[in-house]
C-alpha positions as CSV (number, residue, x, y, z in Angstrom):
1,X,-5.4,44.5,-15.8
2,X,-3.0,42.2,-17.9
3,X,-1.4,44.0,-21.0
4,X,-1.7,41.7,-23.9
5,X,-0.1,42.5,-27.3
6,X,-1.5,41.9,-30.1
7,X,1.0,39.2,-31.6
8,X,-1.0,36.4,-33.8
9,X,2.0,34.4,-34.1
10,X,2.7,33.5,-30.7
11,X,1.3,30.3,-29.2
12,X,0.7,31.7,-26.0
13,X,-0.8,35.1,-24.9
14,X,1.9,37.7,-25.6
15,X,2.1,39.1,-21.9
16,X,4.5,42.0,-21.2
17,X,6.9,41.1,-17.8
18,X,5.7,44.1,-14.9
19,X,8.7,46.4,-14.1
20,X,10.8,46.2,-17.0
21,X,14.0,47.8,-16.2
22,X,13.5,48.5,-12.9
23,X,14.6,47.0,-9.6
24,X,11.1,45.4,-9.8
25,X,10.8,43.3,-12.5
26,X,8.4,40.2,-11.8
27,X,9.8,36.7,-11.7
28,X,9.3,34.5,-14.2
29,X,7.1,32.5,-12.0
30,X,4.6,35.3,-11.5
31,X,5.1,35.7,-15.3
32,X,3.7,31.9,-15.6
33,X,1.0,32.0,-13.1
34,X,-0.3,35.4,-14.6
35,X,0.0,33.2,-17.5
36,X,-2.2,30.7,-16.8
37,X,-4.6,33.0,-15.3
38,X,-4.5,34.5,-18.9
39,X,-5.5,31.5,-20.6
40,X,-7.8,30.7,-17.4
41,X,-6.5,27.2,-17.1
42,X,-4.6,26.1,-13.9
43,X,-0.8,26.4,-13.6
44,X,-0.6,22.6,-13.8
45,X,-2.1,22.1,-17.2
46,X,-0.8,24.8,-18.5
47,X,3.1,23.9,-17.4
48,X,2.3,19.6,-18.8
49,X,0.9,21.6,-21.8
50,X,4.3,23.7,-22.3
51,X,6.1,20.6,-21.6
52,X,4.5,18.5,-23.9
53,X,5.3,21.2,-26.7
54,X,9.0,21.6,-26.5
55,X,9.3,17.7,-25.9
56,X,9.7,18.0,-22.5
57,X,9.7,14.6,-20.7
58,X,7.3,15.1,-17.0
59,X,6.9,12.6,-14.4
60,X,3.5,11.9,-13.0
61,X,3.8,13.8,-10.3
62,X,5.4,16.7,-11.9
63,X,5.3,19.7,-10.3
64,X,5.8,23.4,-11.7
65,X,7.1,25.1,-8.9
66,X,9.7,22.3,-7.6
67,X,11.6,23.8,-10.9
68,X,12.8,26.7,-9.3
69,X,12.0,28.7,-12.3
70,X,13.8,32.1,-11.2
71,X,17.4,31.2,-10.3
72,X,20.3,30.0,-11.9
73,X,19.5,26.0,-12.5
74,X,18.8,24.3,-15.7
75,X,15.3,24.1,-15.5
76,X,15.1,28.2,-15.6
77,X,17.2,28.4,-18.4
78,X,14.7,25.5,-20.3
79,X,11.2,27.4,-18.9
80,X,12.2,30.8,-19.4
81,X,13.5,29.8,-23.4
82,X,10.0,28.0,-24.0
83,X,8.0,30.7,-22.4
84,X,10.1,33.0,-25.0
85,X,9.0,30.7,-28.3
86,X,5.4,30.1,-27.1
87,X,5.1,33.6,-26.1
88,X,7.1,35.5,-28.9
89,X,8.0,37.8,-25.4
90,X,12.1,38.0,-25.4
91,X,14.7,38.2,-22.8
92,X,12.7,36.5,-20.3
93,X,15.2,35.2,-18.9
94,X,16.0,38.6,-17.0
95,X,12.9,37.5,-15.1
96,X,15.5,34.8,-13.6
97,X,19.2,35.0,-12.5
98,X,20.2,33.5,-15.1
99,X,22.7,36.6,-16.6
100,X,24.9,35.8,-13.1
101,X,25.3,32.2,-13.5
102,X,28.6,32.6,-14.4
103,X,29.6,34.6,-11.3
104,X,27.7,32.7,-9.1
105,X,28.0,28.6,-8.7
106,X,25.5,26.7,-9.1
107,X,24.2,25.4,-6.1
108,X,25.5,28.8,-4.5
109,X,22.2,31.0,-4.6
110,X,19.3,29.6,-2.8
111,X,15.8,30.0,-3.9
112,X,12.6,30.4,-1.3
113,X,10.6,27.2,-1.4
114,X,7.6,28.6,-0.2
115,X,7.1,31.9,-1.7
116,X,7.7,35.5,0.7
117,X,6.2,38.9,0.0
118,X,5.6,42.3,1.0
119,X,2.2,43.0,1.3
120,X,2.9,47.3,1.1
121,X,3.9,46.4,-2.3
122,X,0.5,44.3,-3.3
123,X,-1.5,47.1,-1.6
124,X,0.3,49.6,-4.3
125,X,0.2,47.7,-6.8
126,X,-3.5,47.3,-6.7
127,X,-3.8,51.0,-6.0
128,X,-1.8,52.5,-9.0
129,X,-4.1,49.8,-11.2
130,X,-1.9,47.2,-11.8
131,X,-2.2,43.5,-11.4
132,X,-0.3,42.6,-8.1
133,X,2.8,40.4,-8.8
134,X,5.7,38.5,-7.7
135,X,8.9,40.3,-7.4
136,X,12.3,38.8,-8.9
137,X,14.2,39.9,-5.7
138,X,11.4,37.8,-3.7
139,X,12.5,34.9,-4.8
140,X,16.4,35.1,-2.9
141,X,16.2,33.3,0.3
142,X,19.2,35.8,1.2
143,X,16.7,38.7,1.2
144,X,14.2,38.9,3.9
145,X,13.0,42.6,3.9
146,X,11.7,45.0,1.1
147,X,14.0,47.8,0.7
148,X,11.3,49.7,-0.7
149,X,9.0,50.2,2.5
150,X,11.6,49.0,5.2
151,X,9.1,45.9,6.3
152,X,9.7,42.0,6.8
153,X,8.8,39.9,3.6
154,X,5.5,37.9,4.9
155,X,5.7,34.3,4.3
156,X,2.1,33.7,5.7
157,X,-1.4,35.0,5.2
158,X,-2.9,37.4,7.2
159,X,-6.3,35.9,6.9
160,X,-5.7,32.6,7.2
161,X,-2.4,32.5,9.1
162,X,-1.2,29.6,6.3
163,X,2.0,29.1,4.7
164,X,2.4,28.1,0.9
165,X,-0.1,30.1,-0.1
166,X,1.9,30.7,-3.5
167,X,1.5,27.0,-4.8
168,X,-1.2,25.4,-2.5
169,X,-3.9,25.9,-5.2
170,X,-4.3,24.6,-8.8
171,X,-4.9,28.6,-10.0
172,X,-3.3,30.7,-8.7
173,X,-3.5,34.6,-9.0
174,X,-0.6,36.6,-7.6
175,X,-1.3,38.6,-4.7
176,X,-4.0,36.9,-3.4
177,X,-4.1,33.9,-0.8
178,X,-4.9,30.4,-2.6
179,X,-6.0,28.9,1.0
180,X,-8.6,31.6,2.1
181,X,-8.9,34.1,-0.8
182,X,-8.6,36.9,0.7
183,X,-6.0,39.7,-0.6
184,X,-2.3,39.6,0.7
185,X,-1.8,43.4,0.4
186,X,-1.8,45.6,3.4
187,X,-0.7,49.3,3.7
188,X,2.4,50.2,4.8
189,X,2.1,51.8,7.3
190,X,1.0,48.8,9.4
191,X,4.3,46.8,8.8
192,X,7.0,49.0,10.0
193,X,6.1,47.8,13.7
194,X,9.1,45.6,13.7
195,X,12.9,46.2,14.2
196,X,14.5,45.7,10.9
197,X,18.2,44.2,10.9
198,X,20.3,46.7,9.2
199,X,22.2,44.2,7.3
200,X,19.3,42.2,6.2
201,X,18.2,45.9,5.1
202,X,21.9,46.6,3.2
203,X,21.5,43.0,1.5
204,X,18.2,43.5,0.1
205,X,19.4,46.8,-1.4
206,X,22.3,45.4,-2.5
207,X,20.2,42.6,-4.1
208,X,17.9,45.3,-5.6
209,X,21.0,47.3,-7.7
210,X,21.8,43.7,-8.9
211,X,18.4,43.1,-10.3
212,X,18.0,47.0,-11.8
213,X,21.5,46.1,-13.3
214,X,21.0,43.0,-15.5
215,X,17.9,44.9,-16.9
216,X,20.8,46.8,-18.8
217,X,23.8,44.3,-19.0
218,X,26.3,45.5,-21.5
219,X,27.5,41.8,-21.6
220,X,27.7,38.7,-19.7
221,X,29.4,39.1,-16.6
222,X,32.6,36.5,-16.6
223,X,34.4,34.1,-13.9
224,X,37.3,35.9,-15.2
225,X,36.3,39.3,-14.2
226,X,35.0,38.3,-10.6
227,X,38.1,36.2,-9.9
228,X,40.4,39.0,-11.1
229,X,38.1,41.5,-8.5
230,X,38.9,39.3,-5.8
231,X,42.4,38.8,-6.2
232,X,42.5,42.9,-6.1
233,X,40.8,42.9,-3.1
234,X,42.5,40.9,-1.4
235,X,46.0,42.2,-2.6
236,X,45.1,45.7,-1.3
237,X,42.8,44.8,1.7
238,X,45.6,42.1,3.3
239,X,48.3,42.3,0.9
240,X,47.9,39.3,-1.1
241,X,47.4,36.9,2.2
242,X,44.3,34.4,1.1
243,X,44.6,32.8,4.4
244,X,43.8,36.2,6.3
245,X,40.9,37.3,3.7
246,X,39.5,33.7,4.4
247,X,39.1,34.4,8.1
248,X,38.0,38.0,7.6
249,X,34.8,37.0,5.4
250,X,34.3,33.5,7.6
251,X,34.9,30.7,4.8
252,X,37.5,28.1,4.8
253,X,40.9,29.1,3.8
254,X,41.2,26.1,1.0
255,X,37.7,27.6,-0.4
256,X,39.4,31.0,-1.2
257,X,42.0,28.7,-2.9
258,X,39.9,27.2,-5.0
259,X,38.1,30.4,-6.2
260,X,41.9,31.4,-7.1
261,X,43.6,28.8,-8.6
262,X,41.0,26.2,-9.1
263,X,37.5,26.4,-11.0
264,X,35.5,27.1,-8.4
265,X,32.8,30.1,-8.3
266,X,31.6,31.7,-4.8
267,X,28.1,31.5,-4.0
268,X,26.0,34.2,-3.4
269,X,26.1,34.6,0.5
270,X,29.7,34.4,-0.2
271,X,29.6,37.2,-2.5
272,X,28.0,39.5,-0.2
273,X,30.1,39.0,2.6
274,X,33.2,40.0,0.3
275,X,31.2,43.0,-0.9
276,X,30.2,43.7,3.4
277,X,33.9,43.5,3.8
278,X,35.0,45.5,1.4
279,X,33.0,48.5,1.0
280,X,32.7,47.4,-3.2
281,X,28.8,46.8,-4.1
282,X,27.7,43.6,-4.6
283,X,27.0,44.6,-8.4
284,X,30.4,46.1,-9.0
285,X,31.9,42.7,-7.8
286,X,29.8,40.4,-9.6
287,X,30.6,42.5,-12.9
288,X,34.5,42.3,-11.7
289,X,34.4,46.2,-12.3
290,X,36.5,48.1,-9.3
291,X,37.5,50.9,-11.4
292,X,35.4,53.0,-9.2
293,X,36.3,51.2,-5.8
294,X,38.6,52.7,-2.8
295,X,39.9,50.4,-0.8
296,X,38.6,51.1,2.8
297,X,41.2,52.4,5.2
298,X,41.4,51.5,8.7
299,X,42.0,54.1,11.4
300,X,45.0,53.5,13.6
301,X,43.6,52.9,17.3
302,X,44.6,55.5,19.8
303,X,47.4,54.1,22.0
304,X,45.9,55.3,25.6
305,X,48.7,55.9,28.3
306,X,47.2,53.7,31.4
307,X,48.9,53.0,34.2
308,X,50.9,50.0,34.1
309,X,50.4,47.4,37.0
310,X,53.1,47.0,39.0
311,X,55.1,43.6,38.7
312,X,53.9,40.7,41.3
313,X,57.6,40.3,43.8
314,X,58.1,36.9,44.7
315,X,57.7,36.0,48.0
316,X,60.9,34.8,49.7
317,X,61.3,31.5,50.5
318,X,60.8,30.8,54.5
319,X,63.7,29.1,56.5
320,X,62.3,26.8,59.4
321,X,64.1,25.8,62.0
322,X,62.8,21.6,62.5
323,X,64.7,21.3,65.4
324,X,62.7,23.8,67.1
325,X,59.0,23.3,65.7
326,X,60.0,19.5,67.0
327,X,60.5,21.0,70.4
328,X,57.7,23.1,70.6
329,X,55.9,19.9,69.2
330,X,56.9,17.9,72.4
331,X,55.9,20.6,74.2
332,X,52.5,20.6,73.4
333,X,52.3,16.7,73.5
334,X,53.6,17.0,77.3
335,X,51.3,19.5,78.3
336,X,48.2,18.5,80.0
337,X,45.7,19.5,78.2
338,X,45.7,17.2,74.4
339,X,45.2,19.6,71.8
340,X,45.3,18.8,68.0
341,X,47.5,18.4,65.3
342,X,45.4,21.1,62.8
343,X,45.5,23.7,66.5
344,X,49.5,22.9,66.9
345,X,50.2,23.8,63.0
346,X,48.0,26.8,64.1
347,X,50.0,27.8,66.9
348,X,53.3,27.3,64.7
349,X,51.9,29.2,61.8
350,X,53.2,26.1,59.8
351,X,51.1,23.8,57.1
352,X,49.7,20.5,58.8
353,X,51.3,18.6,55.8
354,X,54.6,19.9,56.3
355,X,54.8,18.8,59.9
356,X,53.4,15.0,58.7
357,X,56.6,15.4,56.3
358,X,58.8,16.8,58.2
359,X,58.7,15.6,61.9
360,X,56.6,12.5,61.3
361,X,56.3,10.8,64.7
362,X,56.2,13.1,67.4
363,X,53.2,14.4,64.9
364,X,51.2,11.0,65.3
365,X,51.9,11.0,68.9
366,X,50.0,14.1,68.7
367,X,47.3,12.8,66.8
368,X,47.2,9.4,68.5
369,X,46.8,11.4,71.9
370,X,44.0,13.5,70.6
371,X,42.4,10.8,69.1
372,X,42.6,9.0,72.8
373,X,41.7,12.0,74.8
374,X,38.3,12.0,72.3
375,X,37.5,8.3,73.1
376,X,37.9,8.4,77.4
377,X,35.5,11.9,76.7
378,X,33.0,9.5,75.1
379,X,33.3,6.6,77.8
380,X,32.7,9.5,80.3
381,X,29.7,10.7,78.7
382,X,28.3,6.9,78.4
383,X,28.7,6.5,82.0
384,X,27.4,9.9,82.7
385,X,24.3,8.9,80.6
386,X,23.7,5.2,81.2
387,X,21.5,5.4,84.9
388,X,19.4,7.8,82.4
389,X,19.0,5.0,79.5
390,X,18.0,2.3,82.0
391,X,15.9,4.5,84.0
392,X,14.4,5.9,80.4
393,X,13.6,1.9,78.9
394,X,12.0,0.5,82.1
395,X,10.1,3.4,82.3
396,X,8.7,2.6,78.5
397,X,8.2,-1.2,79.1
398,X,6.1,-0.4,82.1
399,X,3.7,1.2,80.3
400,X,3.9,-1.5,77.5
401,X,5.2,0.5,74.7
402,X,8.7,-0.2,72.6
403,X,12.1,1.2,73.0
404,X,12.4,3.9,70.1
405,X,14.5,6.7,70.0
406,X,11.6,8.9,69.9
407,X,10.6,7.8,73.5
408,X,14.0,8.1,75.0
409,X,14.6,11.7,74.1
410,X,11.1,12.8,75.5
411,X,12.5,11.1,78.9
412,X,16.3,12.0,79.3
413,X,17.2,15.7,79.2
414,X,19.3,17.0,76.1
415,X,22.2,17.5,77.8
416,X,22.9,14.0,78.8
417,X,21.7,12.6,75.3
418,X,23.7,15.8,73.3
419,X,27.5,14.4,73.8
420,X,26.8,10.7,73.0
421,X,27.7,9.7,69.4
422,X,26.3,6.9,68.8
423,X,22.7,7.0,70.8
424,X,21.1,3.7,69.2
425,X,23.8,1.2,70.0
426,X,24.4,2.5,73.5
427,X,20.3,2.4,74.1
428,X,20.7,-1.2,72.2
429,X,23.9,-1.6,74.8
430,X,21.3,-0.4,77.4
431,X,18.5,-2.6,76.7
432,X,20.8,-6.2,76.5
433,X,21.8,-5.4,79.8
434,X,18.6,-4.6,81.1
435,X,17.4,-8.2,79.6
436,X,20.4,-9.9,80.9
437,X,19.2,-12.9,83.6
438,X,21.5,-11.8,86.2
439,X,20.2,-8.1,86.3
440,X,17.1,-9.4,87.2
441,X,17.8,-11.4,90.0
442,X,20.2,-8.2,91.5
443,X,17.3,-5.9,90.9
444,X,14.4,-8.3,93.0
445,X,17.2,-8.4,95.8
């Protein structure tokens, strides 16, 4: 299923990229691994043996896939210009994003480690006759759906239920799993199941027109250009105010000044969110070309005539007469019955602070009383309850058992043991006096 042309003076098998000027051009790491399946030597020797012919110092533990072969690094620009001289194929560096690495900084587009795909797209691949392969747009982590069929991007196989299945083999074959086998394509029909998020669906379109565009780039897109595009955006959008166009697209306001009036490049999340923001596509801002772009207009709300609350009226300060609430005070600490100081601020509809503040003593003599009435209550309810106790702990020792607290209330009624606060030092009152020499010689008389 792999086109070869007949070109006798390449070093390597002349291979034609899959998808040529289309949204769906292959990487240029499918390109290597269809390579090597070409020349049916794993992707390991063949990458030492391309390295070894364009003087390309490896490590021992070299790796071909750790070189991130389809983005915007170094090491694509190297691979995809010695794939071109052993392979005679050109511009193969449009298997890459290379053409935007002037728009885009460098560390500012982020490459899937582990490989994604869309299995709908193996399963046609393999049923229009063509070798399955490795999309460009794949290799974005920023895109996590196919636009095509409207499905996740798989990371996993099927089969097996493994990850890594791009890498984890010394051959590998695209579209099929290097752990188990087995193929990775599955109709499509089987993977729209799942709720797609309708940005993650506008970015991978988005991502798609950039990839059908630099099939047919007129020229290099320039820093220039892009910078020049942003500084019109944000002129029209919030009339030249960086500091507000920062906060609308979520960066730092010092980042926006540095795309501006320093050297620095946005990266390629950063570049969509402008392009979210302001209606441009992420192609046209890339390519700094807004000659078609209408700056979105914002609809005035609807002012909405609701009734307005009615303003809170301060509540007039009270006047107390003290010389009166200090009569009424000694009033209620003559009366007979003792009552307290929270039921007298009760009575006077007054705050219990304010009479502490304001008429201190005859206050505590309230208190003090209450507090007194409260202690001869007690006293009555000891003496009320100590024949009980007595009765209750000889009782107990005369069938041999100890004092507890357990025995007592199964002997004295409730109401007797129900006032006394304090039941275990009155029965341990009880009991000394019950051991006491003298009670013993009153109670054989």
């Amino acid at each position: 299923m792999n086109s070869v042309l007949n070109n006798p003076r390449s070093e390597l098998h002349a291979l034609q990229p899959i998808g040529e000027g289309t949204s769906e051009i292959e990487s240029l790491l499918s390109y290597f691994c269809r390579l090597a399946v070409s020349h049916s030597v794993s992707t390991l020797a063949l990458s030492r043996s391309i390295a070894q012919r364009i003087e390309h110092n490896v490590s021992p533990d070299f790796d071909w896939h750790q070189r991130r072969l389809a983005s915007i690094c170094e090491s694509a620009e190297t691979w995809s210009a010695a794939l071109a001289k052993l392979t005679a194929v050109s511009r193969l560096d449009h298997l890459t994003f290379l053409p935007w690495k002037d728009v885009i900084s460098k560390s500012g587009l982020s490459i899937v480690t582990r490989g994604q795909f869309c299995p709908a797209c193996f399963a046609d691949d393999l049923a229009q006759n063509q070798a399955p392969y490795f999309r460009l747009v794949w290799e974005s982590a920023e895109v996590s759906v196919c636009s095509r069929h409207g499905c996740p991007l798989e990371r996993y196989c099927p089969h097996c239920g493994k990850d890594n299945i791009r890498h984890a083999s010394a051959y590998v074959v695209p579209g099929w799993c290097t752990s188990c086998g087995e193929f990775l394509g599955k109709a499509g029909a089987e993977t729209n199941d799942a709720p797609i998020n309708r940005a993650a669906r506008w970015t991978a379109r988005q991502m798609d027109e950039l990839v059908h565009a630099q099939q047919n780039l007129a020229s290099t897109p320039t820093r220039s250009n892009l910078i020049n595009a942003i500084s019109q955006i944000i002129e029209e959008m919030d009339n030249g105010q960086s500091a507000v166009f920062a906060r609308r697209i979520g960066v730092a306001k010092s980042t926006v000044h540095n795309w501006l009036k320093g050297e620095g490049t946005p990266s390629l999340k950063a570049s969509l969110k402008i392009a979210a923001h302001s209606g441009a596509s992420l192609t046209q801002l890339l390519n700094g070309d807004l000659s078609t772009w209408v700056c979105p207009q914002v609809e005035p709300q609807l002012v909405l005539n609701l009734p307005q609350p009615k303003a809170r009226t301060r509540t007039v300060k009270r006047e107390r007469n003290w010389a009166e609430i200090e009569s009424k005070l000694r009033e209620f600490l003559a009366s007979p019955t003792p009552i307290t100081v929270r039921e007298a601020a009760r009575r006077l509809n007054i705050d219990t602070r304010l009479l502490y503040l304001r008429v201190n003593m005859v206050t505590r003599q309230l208190g003090e009383r209450w507090k007194e009435y409260l202690r001869r209550r007690q006293d009555e309810h000891v003496v009320n309850a100590w024949p009980h106790l007595e009765q209750a702990c000889i009782d107990i020792w005369a069938e041999g058992k100890a004092v507890t607290l357990r025995e007592v209330i199964a002997r004295v009624p409730a109401p007797i043991l129900a006032p006394l606060s304090n039941l275990l030092l009155n029965l341990k009152d009880v009991q000394s006096h019950l051991m006491r020499p003298d009670f013993e010689s009153e109670a054989e008389k």
